[in-house]
C-alpha positions in Angstrom: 0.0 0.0 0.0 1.4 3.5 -0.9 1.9 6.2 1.8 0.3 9.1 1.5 3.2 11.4 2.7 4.1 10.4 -0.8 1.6 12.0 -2.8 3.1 14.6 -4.5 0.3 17.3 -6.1 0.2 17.0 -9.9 2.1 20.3 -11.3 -0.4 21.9 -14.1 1.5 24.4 -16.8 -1.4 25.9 -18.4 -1.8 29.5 -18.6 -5.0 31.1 -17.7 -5.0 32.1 -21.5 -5.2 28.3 -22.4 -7.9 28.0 -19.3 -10.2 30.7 -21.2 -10.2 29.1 -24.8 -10.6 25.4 -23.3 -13.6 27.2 -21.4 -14.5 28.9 -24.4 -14.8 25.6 -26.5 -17.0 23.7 -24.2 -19.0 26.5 -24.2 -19.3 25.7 -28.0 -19.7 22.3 -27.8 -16.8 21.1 -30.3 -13.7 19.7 -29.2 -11.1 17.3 -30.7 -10.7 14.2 -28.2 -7.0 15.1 -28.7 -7.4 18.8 -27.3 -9.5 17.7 -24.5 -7.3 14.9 -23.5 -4.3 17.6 -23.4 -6.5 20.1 -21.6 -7.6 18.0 -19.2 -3.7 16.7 -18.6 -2.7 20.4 -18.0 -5.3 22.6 -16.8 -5.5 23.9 -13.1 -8.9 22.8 -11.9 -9.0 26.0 -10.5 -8.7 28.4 -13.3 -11.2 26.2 -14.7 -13.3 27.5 -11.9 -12.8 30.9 -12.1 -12.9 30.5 -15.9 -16.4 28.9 -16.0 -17.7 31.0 -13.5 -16.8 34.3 -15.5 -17.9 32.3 -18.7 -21.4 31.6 -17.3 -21.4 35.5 -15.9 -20.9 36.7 -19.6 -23.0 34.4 -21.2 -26.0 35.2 -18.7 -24.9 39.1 -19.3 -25.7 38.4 -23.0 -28.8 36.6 -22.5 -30.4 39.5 -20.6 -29.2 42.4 -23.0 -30.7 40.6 -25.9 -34.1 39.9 -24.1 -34.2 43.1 -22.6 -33.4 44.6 -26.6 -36.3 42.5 -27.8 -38.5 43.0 -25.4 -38.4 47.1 -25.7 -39.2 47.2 -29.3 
């Protein structure tokens, strides 16, 4: 059985740039199995966080501007 003293945490190089277009593309929808496999290799789960949350904060943004345009004409 392994000790857990040695765990070490896995180091993730992706920038928050590279967080924001992975983001981006499952926002989409479309994604090579090659790209996501690589994403989810080096992505920090926690820019992924911050990431969707800002995502879902935009897109809701957008939602409302547009009903709110339509709805005043």
């Amino acid at each position: 059985m392994s000790d857990p003293k040695d765990v070490s945490p896995i180091k993730r190089k992706a920038s928050f740039g590279a967080t924001v277009k992975a983001i981006l593309w499952a926002f989409f929808g479309v994604r090579k199995k090659e790209d996501y496999e690589s994403d989810a290799a080096g992505l920090n789960p926690v820019h992924v966080v911050i990431a969707g949350i800002i995502g879902a904060a935009i897109f809701i943004a957008i939602l409302l501007t547009i009903v709110k345009l339509v709805v005043a004409k």
